[in-house]
N, C-alpha and C positions, 0 to 999 in steps of 0.2 A: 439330522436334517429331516428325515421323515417323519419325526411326531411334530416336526414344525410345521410342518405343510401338510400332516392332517389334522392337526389346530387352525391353519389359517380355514381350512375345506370347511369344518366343523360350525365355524365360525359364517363361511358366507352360503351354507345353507339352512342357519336358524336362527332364525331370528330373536328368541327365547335367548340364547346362548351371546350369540351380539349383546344384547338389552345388560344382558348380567354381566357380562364383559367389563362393558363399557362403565355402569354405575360403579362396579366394581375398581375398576383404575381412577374413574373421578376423585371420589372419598377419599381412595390412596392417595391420589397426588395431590392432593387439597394437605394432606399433613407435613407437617415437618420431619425429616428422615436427614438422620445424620450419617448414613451411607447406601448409597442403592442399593445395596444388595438388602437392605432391609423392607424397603419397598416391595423389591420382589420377592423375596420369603412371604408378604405379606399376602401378597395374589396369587401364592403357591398351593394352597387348598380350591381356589375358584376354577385356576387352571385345570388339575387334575380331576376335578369332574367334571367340567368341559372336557375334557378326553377320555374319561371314560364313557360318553356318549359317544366320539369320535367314531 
């Protein structure tokens, strides 16, 4: 629970980090995914250095 909620923290103090976020999940969910979890593998690099800014 806590690398979630300093992901969301991370998240609404930058805006750099939002911006990349957010293009980042659009593109993703713009494709076809024949199981979520693929999705999310998929935004599993963007996430993790989003946190290692955290």
């Amino acid at each position: 629970m806590g690398r979630m909620v300093a992901f969301r923290d991370r998240l609404r103090v930058s805006e750099a980090d939002r911006v990349l976020y957010e293009r980042t999940k659009r593109e993703l969910a713009a494709r076809e995914w024949e199981y979520l979890q693929q999705y999310a593998d998929a935004k599993a690099e963007v996430v993790a250095d989003i946190m290692g800014r955290a």
